[in-house]
N, C-alpha and C positions, 0 to 999 in steps of 0.2 A: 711164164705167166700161169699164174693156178686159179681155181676157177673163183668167180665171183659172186656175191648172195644174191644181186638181182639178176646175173641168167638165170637162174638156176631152171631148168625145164622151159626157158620163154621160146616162144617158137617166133623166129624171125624167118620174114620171105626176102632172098636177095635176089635181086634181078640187076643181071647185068645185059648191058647194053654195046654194042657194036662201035668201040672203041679201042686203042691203043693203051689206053688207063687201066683194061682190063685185066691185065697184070698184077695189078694193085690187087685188085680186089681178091686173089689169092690168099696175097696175107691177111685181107680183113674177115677172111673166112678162118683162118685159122685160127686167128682174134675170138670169134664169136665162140668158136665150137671148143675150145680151151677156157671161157669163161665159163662153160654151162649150157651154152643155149642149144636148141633142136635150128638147124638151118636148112631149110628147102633152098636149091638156088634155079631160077629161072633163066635160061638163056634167051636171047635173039640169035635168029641164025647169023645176024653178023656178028653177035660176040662171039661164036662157037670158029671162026677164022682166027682170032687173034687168040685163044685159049682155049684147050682143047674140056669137054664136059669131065672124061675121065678125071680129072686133074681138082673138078670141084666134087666130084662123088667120094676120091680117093679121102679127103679131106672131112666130109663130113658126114660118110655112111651109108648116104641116103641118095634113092635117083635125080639124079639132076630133068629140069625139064627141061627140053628144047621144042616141043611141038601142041597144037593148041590142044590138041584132046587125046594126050598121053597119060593123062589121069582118071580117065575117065572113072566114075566108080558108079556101085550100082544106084545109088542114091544121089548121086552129085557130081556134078561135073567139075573135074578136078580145079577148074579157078575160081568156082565158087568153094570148094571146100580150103584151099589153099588161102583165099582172103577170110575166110572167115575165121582160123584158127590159129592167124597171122595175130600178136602179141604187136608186132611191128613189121612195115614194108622197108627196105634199104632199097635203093635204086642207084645203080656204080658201075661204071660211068653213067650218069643222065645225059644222052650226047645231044644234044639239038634236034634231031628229029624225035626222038623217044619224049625230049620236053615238051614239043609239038604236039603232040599223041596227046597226053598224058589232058594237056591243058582244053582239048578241045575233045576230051570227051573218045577219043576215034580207039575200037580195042579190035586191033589186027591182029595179035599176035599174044603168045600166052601171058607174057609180064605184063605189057596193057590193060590187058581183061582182067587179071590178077588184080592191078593197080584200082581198075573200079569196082571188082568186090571187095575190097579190104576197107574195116571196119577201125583199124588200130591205126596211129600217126603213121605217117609216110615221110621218109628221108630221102630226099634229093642229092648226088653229089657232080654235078654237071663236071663235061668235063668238052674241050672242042676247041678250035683256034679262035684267037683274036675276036677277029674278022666277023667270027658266027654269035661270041658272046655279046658283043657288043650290038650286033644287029639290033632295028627294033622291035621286028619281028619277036627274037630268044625275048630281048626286056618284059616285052609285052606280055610272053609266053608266060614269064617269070611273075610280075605280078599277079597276074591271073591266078597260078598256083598256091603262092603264099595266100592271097585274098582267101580261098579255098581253104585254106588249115595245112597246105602241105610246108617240109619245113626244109630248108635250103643251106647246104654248108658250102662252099666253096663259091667260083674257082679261086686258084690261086696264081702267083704270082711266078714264072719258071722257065725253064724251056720246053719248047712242047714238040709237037711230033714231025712239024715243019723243018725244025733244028731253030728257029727261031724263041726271041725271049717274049715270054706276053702272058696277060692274064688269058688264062684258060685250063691252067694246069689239076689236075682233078684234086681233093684236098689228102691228105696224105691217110693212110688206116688208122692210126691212132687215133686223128681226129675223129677222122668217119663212126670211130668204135667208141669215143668219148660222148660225141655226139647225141648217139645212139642210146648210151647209158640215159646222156640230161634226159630224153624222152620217154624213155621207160619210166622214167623215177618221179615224172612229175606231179600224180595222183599219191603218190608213197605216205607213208606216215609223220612227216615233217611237212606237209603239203601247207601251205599261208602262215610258215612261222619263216619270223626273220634270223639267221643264225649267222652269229660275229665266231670266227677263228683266229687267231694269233698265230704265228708259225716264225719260226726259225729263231736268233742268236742276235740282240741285236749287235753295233758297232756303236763304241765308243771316244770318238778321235781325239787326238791329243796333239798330233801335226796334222797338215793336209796330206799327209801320206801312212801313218803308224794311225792304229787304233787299240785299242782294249776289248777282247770278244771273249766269246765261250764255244766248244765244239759243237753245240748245236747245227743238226744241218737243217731241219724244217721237218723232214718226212713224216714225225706224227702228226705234224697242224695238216701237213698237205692231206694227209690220210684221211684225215678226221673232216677236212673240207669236202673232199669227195665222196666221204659216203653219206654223211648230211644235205651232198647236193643228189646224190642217188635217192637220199628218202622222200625229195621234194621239196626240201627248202630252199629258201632263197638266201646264195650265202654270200659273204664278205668275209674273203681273205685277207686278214692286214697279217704282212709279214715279213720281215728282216732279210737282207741280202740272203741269194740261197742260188744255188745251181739246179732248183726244181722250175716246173714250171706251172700254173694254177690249173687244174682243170676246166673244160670245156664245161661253161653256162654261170660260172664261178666269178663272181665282182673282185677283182684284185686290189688292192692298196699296196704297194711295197713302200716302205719304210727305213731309214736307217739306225736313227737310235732312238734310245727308252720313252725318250723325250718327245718324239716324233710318234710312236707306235701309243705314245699314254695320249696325246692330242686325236689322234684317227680313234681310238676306243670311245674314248667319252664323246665323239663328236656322231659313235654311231648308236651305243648302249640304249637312248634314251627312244628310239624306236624299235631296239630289237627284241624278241623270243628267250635266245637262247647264245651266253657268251663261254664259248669255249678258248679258256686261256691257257693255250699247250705251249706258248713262245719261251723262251727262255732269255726274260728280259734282266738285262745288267743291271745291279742293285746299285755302281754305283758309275759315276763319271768323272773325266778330270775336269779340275774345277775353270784351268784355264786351257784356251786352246793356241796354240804357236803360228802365227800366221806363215809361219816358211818351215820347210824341213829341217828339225835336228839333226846338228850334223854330226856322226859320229867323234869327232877328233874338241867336240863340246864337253869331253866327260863325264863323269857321273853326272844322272839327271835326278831330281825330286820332282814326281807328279803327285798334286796334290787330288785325292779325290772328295766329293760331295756326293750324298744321296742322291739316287734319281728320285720318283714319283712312285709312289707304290701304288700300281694301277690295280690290283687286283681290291686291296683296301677302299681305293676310294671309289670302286665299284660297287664294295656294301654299303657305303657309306650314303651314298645317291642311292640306292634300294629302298631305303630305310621311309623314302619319302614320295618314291614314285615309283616301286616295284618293276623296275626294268631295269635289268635282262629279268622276265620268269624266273628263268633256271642259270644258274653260275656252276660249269665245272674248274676248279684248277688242278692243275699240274704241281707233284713236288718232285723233283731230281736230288736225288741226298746220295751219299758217299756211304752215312753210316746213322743211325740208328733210325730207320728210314721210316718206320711205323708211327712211331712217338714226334717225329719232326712232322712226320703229316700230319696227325691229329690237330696237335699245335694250330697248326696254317688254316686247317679246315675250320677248326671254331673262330681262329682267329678274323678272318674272311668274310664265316659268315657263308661258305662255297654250300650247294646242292650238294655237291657227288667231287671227292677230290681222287686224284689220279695219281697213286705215288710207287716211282721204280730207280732202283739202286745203278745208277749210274756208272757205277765202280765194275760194274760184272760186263768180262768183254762182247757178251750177246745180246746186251740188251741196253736200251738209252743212246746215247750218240752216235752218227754217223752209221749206223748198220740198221739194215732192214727188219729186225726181231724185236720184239721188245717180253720185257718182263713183267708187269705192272697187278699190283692191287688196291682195289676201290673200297674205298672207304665213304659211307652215309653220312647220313646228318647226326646220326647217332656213336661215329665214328664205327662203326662194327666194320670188320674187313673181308672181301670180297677175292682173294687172289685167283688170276687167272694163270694158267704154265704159260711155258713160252709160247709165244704165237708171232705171225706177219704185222707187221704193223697195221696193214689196212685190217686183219683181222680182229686188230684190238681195239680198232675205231668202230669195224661195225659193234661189238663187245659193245664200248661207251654209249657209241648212242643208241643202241637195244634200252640201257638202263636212262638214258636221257629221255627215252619216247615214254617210260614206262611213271617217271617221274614225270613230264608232261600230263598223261592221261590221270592219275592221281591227283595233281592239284585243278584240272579241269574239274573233277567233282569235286573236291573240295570250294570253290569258285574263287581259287586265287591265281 
């Protein structure tokens, strides 16, 4: 994992709490301080049984607290200076009594006290048997908090520390660390724009078993989904079979073919911001479909194909008359004269900011985490970036998508 644009310096407070989950929160600490961020982490003396302090110091540089006035400074008392410099609170495990605490106000103990000076969102990730989540006491507990602005992920579904199966199980560090992201990002500079993403290859079937695809795997739509949801939009992913999964605060659509992915666009364009079309949708389909498997010993077969919908097209075409999406990027995947076929598609379109890389080069475009790409204006002028991560070249795009944003704000289009 390398590090990410919005830790970069953010200082998160993790408090864990006197549970068996506290394990976890090892890796979500390695999580945070690998993306970037500065991590104070606070113990209870009962998380300090189940995982030892060393172990979150080692990790992340910095003293661990475990006692209430181990911070003392000359000016402040370390859990007032710890909340106030807190970007974000994390709370892992939240176990029933800490949710208790927490919700009535009661500060025993350093992450408590912590919990009521801190100024920035509060993440909750409860974690405890059955028995206790369900009580009405925890529910109650739990309303009360949300009510309050605190923000709640989990539990889940698992086995827990009983050996028994039941909700309670804490929610796993990715999420906890995805989580975390949506709330950081939600002030960001995409904050109350609607943004549509496309992602992945679609499928075009010809039995109920064989289809027509492309190698597309998703990872730039997903990319591009995720850091548009880190700059605080509200996004909708519509995307085509794929072994990714949407990130955490991300409106999903999955889709299977052109036909299906051109229906979910137009049905969302006419309220959104901003349409980012990275899919690599099939141009064409077969015209008829086989209601049973071709059987191989059928011989040679003739599929005939038809145009699908050219979504991107009739994207401008609806612009023309009710300017939504604002902003339109496309994507061009070319083989070969890659410059000149994207011009092409970008006047053709009608696109903001077109997106085009050579497919054919083994480090960049399909199935691999790199890509290669240069951006071309409305003027076509070209922008090339070196190689970069994929999520690097999504924050890249939408750097130029915000920057296109604020330019047509004063212009008042």
């Amino acid at each position: 994992m390398t590090e990410i644009r919005l830790f970069k310096n953010i200082n998160v407070v993790l408090g864990v709490s006197g549970g068996i989950a506290a394990y976890k929160v090892v890796d979500l600490t390695s999580r945070l301080v690998k993306a970037g961020a500065i991590v104070d982490v606070i113990m209870t003396e009962a998380a300090t049984k189940f995982v030892g302090p060393i172990t979150f110091q080692a990790l992340t540089h910095r003293p661990v607290v475990t006692e209430m006035f181990s911070l003392l400074q000359e000016t402040e008392i370390g859990h007032v200076s710890l909340g106030k410099q807190a970007d974000i609170m994390i709370v892992a495990p939240a176990t029933a009594n800490t949710l208790a605490k927490l919700a009535h106000g009661l500060s025993d103990n350093m992450l408590t006290t912590t919990a009521l000076a801190c100024r920035g969102p509060i993440l909750l990730a409860p974690a405890m048997e059955t028995g206790m989540w369900k009580n009405p006491a925890t529910q109650a507990n739990i309303a009360l908090l949300q009510e309050r602005g605190m923000h709640i992920i989990g539990p889940e579904e698992g086995r827990l520390a009983s050996g028994a199966d039941g909700l309670g199980r804490m929610a796993e560090s990715d999420e906890i660390f995805e989580a975390c992201r949506w709330l950081l990002g939600r002030n960001g500079t995409l904050a109350g724009c609607q943004v549509v993403v496309t992602a992945g290859g679609t499928r075009e079937p010809f039995d109920p078993v064989r289809f027509i695809g492309n190698r597309s795997s998703g990872k730039m739509g997903f990319a591009l989904a995720t850091v548009a949801r880190d700059r605080g939009g509200d996004v909708t992913l519509i995307h085509a079979p794929t072994a990714l999964s949407p990130a955490y605060g991300v409106q999903s659509i999955p889709v299977e073919t052109a036909l299906r992915m051109h229906d979910a666009v137009m049905d969302k364009i006419s309220t959104s911001d901003v349409l980012l079309m990275a899919a690599a949708v099939a141009d064409y389909r077969p015209a008829l479909l086989a209601e049973q498997k071709i059987k191989k010993n059928e011989g040679s077969r003739f599929v005939e194909l038809v145009r699908n919908p050219d979504i991107l097209q009739e994207v401008a075409n609806r612009r023309e008359t009710d300017n939504r999406p604002r902003l339109v990027v496309g994507f061009a995947a070319e083989t070969e004269d890659l410059l000149e076929n994207a011009r092409k598609k970008l006047a053709r379109k009608r696109l903001d900011l077109m997106v085009a890389n050579d497919v054919s080069a083994t480090d960049s475009g399909f199935a691999v985490d790199t890509n290669k790409v240069t951006l071309l204006d409305t003027k076509g002028e070209a922008t090339p970036l070196p190689l970069l991560s994929k999520n690097e070249v999504a924050e890249r795009i939408i750097d130029v998508v915000v920057a296109i944003l604020k330019k047509k704000d004063k212009m008042g289009k």
